[in-house]
VOPAGU-2260 file (C-alpha; in pm, 1 decimal, decimal comma):
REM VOPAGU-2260
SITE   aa  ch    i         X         Y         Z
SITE  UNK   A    0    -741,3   -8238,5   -9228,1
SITE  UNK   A    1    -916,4   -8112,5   -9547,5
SITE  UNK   A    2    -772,9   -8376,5   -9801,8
SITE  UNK   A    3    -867,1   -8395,4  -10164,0
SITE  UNK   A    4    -790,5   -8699,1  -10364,8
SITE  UNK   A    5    -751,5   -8781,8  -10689,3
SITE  UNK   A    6    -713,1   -9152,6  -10838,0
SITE  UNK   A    7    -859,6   -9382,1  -11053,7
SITE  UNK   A    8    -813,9   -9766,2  -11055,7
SITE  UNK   A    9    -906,1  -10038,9  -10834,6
SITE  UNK   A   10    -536,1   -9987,0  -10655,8
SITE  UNK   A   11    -631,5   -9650,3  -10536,2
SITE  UNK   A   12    -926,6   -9752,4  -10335,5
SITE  UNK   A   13    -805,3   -9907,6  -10015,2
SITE  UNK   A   14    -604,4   -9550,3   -9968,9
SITE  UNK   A   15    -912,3   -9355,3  -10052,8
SITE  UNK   A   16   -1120,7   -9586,9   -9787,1
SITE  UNK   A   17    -887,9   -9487,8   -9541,7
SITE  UNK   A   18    -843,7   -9119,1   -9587,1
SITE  UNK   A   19   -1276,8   -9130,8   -9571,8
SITE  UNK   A   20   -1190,7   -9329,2   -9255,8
SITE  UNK   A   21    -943,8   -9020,7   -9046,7
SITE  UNK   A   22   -1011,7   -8726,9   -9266,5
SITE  UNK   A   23   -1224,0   -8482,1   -9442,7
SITE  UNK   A   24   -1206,1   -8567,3   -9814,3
SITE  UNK   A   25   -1374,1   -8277,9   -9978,8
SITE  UNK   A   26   -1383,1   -8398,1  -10341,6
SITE  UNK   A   27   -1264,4   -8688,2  -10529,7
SITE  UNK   A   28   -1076,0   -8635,8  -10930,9
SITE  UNK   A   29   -1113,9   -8952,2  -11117,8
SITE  UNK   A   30   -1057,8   -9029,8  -11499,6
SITE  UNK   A   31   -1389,9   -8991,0  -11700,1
SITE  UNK   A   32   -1617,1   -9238,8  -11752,3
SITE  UNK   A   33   -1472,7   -9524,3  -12018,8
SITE  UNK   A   34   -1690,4   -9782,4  -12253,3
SITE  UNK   A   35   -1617,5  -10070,8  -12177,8
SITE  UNK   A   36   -1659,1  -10473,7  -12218,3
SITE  UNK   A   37   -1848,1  -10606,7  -12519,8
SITE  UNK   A   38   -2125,9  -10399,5  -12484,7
SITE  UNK   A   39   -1912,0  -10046,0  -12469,0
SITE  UNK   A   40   -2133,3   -9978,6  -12178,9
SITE  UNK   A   41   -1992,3   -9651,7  -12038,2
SITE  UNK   A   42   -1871,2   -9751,3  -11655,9
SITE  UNK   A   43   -1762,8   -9544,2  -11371,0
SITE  UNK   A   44   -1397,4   -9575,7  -11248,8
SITE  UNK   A   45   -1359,2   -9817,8  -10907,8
SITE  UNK   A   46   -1295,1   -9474,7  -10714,3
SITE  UNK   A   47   -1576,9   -9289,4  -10861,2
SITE  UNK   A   48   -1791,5   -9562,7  -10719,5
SITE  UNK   A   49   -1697,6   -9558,0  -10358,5
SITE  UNK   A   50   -1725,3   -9175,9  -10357,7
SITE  UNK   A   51   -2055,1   -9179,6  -10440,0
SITE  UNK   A   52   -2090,0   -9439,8  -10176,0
SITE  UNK   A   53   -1974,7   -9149,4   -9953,4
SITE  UNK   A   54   -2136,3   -8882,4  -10103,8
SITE  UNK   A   55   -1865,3   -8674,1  -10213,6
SITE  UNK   A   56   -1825,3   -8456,6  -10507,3
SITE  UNK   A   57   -1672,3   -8603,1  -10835,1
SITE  UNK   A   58   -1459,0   -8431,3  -11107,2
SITE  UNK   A   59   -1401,5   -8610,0  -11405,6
SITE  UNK   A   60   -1191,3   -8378,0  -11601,3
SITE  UNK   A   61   -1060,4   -8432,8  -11980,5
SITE  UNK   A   62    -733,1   -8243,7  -11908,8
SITE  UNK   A   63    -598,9   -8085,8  -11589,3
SITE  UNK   A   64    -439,5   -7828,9  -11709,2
SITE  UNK   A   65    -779,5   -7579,5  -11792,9
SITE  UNK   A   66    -813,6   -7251,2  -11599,9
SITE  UNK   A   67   -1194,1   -7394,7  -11464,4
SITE  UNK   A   68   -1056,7   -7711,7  -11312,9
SITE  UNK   A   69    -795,5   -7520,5  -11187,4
SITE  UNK   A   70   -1048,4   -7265,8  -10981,7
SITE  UNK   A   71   -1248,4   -7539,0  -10893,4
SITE  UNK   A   72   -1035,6   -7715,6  -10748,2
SITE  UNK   A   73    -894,2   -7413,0  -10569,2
SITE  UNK   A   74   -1260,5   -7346,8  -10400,5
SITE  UNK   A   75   -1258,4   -7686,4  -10225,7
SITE  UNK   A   76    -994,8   -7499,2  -10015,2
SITE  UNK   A   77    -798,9   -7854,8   -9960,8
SITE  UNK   A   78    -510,5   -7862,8   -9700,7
SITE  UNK   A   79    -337,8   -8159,3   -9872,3
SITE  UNK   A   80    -410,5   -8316,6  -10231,5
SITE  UNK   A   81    -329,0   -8682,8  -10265,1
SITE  UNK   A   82    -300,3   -8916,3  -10599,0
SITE  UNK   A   83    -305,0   -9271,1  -10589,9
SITE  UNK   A   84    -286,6   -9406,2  -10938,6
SITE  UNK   A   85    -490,0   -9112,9  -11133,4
SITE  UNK   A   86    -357,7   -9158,6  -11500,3
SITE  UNK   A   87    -258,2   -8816,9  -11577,0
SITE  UNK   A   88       0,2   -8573,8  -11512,6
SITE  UNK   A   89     -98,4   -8289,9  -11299,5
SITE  UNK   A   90      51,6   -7914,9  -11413,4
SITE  UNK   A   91     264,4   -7716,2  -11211,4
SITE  UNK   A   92      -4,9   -7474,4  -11105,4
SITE  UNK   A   93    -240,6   -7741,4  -10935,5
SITE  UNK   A   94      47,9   -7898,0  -10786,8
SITE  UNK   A   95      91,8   -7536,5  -10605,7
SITE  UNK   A   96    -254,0   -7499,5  -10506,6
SITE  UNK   A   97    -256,7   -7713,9  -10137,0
SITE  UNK   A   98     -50,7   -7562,5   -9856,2
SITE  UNK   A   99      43,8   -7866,3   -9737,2
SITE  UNK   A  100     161,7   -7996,8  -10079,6
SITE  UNK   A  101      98,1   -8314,9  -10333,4
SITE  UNK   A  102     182,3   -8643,6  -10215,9
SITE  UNK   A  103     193,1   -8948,6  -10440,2
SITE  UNK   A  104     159,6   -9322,1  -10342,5
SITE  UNK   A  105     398,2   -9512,8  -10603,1
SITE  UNK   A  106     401,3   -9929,8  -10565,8
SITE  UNK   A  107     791,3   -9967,1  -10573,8
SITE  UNK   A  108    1057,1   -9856,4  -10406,9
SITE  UNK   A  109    1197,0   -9539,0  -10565,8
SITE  UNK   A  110    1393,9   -9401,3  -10692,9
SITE  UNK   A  111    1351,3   -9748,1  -10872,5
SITE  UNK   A  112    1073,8   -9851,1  -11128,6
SITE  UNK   A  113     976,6   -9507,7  -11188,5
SITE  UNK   A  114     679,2   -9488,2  -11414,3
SITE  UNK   A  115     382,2   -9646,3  -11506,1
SITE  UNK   A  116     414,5  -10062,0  -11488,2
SITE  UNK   A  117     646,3  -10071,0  -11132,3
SITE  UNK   A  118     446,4  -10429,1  -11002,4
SITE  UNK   A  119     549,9  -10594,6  -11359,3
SITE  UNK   A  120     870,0  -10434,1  -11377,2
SITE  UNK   A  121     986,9  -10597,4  -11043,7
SITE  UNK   A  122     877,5  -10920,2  -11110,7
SITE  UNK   A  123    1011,2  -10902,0  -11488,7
SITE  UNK   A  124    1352,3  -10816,5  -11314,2
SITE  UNK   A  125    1342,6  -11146,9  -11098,9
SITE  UNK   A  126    1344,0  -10880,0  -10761,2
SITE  UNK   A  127    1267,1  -11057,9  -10464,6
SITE  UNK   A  128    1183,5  -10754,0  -10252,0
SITE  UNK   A  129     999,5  -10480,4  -10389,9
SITE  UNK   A  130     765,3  -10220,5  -10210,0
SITE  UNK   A  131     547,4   -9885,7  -10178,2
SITE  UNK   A  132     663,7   -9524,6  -10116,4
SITE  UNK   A  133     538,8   -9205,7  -10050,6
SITE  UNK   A  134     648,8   -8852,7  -10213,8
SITE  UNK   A  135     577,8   -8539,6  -10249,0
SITE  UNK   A  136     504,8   -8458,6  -10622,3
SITE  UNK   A  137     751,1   -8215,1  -10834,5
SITE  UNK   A  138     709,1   -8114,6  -11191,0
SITE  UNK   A  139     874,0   -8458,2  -11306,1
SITE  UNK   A  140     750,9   -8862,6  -11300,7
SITE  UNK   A  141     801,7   -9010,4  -10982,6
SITE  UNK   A  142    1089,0   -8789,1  -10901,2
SITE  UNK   A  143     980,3   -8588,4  -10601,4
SITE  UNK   A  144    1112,1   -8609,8  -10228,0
SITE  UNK   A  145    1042,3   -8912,4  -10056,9
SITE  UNK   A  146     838,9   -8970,2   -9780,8
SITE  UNK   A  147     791,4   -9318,3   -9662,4
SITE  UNK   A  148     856,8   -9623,5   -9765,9
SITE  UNK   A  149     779,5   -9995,9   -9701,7
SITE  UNK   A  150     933,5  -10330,1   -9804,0
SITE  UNK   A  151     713,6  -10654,0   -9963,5
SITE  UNK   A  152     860,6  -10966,2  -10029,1
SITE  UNK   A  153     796,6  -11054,4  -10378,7
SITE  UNK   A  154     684,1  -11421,0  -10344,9
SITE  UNK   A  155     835,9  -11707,1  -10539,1
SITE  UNK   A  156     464,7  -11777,1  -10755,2
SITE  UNK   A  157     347,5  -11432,2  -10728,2
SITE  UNK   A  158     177,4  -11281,4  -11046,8
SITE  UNK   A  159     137,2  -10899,1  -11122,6
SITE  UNK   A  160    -233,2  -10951,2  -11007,5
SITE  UNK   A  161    -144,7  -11083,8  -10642,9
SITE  UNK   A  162     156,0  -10859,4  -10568,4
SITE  UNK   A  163     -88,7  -10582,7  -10668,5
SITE  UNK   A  164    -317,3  -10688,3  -10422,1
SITE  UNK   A  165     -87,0  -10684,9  -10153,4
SITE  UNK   A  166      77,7  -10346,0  -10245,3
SITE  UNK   A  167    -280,9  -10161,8  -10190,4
SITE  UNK   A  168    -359,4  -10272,9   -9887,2
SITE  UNK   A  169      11,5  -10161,9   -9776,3
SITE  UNK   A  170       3,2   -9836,3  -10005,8
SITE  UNK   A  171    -300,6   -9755,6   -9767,3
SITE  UNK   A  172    -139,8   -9809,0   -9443,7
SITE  UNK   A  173     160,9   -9633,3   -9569,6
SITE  UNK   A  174     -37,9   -9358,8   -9668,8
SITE  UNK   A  175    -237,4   -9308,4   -9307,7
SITE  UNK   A  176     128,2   -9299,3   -9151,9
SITE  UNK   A  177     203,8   -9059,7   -9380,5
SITE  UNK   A  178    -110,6   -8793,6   -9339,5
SITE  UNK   A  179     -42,9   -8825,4   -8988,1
SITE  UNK   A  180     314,5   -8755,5   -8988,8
SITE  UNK   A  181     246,1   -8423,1   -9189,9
SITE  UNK   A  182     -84,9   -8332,1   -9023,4
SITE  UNK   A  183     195,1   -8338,0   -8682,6
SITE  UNK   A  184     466,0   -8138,8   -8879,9
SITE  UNK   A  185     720,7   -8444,5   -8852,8
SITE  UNK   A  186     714,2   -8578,2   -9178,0
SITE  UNK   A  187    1073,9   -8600,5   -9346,5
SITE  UNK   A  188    1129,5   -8500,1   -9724,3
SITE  UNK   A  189    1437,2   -8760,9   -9836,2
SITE  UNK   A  190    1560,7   -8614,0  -10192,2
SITE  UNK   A  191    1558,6   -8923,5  -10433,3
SITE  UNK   A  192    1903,6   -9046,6  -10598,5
SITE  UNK   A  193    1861,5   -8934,6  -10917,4
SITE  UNK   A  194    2155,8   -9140,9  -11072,2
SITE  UNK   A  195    2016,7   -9472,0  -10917,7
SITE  UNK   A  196    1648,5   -9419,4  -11077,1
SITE  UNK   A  197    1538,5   -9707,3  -11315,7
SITE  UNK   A  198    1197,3   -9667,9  -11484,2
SITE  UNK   A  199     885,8   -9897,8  -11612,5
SITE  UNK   A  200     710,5   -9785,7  -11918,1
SITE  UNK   A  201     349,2   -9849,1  -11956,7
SITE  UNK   A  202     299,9  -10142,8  -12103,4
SITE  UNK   A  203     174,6  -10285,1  -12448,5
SITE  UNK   A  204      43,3  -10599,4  -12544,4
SITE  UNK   A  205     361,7  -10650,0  -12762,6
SITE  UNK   A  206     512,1  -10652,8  -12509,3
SITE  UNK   A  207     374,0  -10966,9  -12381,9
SITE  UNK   A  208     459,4  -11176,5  -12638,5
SITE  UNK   A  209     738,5  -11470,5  -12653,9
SITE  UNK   A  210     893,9  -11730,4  -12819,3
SITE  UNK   A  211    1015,2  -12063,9  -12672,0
SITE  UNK   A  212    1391,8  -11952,7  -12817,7
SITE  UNK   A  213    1423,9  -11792,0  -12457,6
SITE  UNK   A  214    1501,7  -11970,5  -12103,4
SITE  UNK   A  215    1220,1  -12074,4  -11946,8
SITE  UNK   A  216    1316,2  -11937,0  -11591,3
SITE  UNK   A  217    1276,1  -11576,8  -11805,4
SITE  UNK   A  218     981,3  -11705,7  -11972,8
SITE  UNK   A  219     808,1  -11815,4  -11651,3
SITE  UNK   A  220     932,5  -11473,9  -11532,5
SITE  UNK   A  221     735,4  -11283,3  -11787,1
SITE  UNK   A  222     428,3  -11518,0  -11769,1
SITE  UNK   A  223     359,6  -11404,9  -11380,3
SITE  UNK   A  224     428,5  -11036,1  -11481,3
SITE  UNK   A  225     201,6  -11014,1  -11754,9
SITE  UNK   A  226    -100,6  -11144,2  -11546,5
SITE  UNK   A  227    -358,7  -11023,5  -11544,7
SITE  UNK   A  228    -268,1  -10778,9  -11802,2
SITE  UNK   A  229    -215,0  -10787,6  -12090,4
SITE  UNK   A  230    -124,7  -11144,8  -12085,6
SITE  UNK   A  231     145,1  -11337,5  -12228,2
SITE  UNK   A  232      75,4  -11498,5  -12535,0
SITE  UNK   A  233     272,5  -11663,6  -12831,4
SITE  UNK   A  234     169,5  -11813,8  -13103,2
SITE  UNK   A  235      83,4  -12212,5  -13200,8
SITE  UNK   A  236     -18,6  -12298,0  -13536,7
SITE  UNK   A  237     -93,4  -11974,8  -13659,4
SITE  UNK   A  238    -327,9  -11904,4  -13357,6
SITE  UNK   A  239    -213,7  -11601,7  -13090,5
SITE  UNK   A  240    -270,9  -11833,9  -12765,7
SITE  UNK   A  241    -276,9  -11630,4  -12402,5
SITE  UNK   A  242     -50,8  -11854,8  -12130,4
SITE  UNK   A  243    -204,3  -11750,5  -11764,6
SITE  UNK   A  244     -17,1  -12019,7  -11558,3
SITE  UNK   A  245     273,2  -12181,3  -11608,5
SITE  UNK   A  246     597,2  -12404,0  -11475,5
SITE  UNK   A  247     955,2  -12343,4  -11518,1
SITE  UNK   A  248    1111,5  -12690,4  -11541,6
SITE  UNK   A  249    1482,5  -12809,8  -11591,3
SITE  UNK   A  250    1413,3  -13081,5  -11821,6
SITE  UNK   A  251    1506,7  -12941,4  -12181,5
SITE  UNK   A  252    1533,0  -12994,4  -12554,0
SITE  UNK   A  253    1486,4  -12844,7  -12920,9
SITE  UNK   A  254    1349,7  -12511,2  -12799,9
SITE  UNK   A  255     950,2  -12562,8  -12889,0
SITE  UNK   A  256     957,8  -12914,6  -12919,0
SITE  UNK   A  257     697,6  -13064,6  -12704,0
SITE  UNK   A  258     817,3  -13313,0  -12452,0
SITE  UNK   A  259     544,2  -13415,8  -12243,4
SITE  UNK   A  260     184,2  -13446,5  -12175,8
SITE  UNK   A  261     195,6  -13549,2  -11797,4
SITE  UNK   A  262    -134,9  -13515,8  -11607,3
SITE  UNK   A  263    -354,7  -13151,8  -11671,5
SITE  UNK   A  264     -15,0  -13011,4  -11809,1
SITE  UNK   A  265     196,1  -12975,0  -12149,1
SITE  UNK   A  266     535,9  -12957,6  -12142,2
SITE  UNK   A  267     710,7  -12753,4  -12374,5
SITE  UNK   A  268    1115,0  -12701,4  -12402,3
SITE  UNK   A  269    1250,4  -12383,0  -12409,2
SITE  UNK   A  270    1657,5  -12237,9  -12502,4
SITE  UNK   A  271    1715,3  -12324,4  -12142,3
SITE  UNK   A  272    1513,7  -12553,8  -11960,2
SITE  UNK   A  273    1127,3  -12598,0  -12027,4
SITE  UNK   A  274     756,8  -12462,3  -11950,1
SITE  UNK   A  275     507,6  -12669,7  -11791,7
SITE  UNK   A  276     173,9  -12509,2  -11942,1
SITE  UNK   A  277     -94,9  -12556,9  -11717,9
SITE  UNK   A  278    -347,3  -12260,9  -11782,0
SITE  UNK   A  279    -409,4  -12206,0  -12173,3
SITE  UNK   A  280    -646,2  -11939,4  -12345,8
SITE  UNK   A  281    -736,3  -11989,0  -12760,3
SITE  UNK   A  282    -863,7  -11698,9  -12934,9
SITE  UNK   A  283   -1281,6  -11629,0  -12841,1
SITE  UNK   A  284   -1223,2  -11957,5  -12611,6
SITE  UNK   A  285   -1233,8  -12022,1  -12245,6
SITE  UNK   A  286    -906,4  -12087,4  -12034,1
SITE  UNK   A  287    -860,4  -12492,8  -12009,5
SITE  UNK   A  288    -571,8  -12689,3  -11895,1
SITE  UNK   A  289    -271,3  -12758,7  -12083,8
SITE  UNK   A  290    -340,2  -13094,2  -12153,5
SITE  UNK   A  291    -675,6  -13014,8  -12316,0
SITE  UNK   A  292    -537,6  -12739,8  -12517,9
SITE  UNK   A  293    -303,1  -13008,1  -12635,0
SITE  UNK   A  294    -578,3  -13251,8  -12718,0
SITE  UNK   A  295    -797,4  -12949,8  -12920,5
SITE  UNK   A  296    -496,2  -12880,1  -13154,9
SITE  UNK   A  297    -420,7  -13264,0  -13166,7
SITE  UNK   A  298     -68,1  -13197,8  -13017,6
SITE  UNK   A  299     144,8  -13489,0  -12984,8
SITE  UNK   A  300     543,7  -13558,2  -12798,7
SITE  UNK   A  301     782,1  -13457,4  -13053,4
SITE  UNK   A  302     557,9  -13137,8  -13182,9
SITE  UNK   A  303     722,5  -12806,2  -13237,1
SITE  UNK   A  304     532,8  -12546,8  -13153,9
């Protein structure tokens, strides 16, 4: 089959591997080149670099919604289009131009967590199960018919990072199944719920931000969602400090109030409960252990933070 794909971030690459792997991807649409680190060193997208490992033509539009890109796109004479994670919204007329259709890989199950942030969403929630489905693409977000779909546990410790991790590899399977199934002519089209949809709006780094005036199980909650991106943070003596790992404890207090310093670890009571902080990130610094963050700000038992 004469596939053309379109995606951007280091999620989409598994599926893209494995479409190279069965098919005949004709061209690849990625997001434009970005600056980026502290040198603002323009970098190609994680897709963009394993098509060229392949050889295949790269688009890089601005906008999809220009008469070129739309002819273009129309020459590579594609039987299917498929969009893993591409970052923009693609207009009705493009979405008409394969005769096989758009299909979509989305990492939850929908019609739930619709949107951009579905992998923090679910863990955010507290959802132990969580998953990856395929749809053919509509006009609207994440609303089309669906496909396929497969279940992942969400595990007790897992962050946003290592469910993502997961979720590609099975987003890739999911999507061979689901080439195959309309390259045969068997593939179903299950019309979403509409009423049951919930959504998951890209995130900000506000967002990320807490206070100890919350319960820790919450707290500990949005810690492993956050990560790796954009990071929980809140704020200790005037200083905006990033929390990457922490430990929801039952031991509490005055919310804030540090209660321990117990081996590479700070404890830290929270409205319900408290946080065992065991991976801590100061502004410009490096990420040390509780416990040393505690000893570079002179922290002692009793402290509110």
């Amino acid at each position: 089959m004469r596939v053309l794909f379109m995606g951007t971030p280091e999620f989409a690459v598994p599926s893209l591997r494995a479409l190279i792997d069965e098919h005949e991807v004709v061209a690849v649409v990625t997001q434009p080149d970005r600056r980026r680190g502290r040198g603002q060193k323009y970098a190609f997208s994680p897709v963009k670099q394993v098509a060229l490992e392949h050889g295949l033509p790269v688009l890089q539009p601005e906008r999809m919604g220009t008469e070129e890109l739309h002819h273009e796109l129309q020459g590579y004479q594609g039987d299917l289009f498929v969009v893993v994670a591409f970052g923009q919204k693609l207009p009705d007329a493009i979405l008409a131009l394969p005769p096989l259709g758009c299909i979509n890989v989305h990492s939850s199950l929908l019609p739930k967590y619709r949107g951009a942030a579905p992998i923090n969403a679910a863990i955010l929630a507290g959802d132990t199960v969580t998953g990856v489905s395929t749809m053919y693409m509509g006009s609207g977000w994440d609303t089309g018919d669906i496909i396929l779909q497969v279940e992942e546990a969400i595990l007790p410790r897992d962050t946003a990072g290592s469910l993502h991790d997961r979720l590609m590899v099975r987003g890739a399977e999911l999507l061979q199944e689901t080439v195959r199934q309309i390259a045969e002519g068997r593939a179903p089209r299950i019309p979403q719920n509409h009423s049951q949809a919930t959504f998951a709006f890209k995130l900000a780094k506000e967002d990320a931000f807490f206070g100890f005036n919350r319960p820790a199980e919450e707290l500990d909650r949005l810690i492993r969602g956050m990560n790796p991106w954009p990071l929980a943070y809140t704020e200790v003596r005037g200083e905006k400090v990033k929390i990457w790992e922490a430990l929801p404890c039952s031991q509490g207090g005055t919310p804030g109030k540090v209660l321990a310093l117990e081996g590479s670890g700070l404890l830290v009571a929270c409205q319900q409960g408290s946080l065992y902080l065991q991976q801590v990130q100061r502004p410009g610094g490096r990420v040390v252990s509780g416990a040393d963050f505690a000893n570079g700000l002179r922290l002692s038992i009793g402290d509110i933070l």
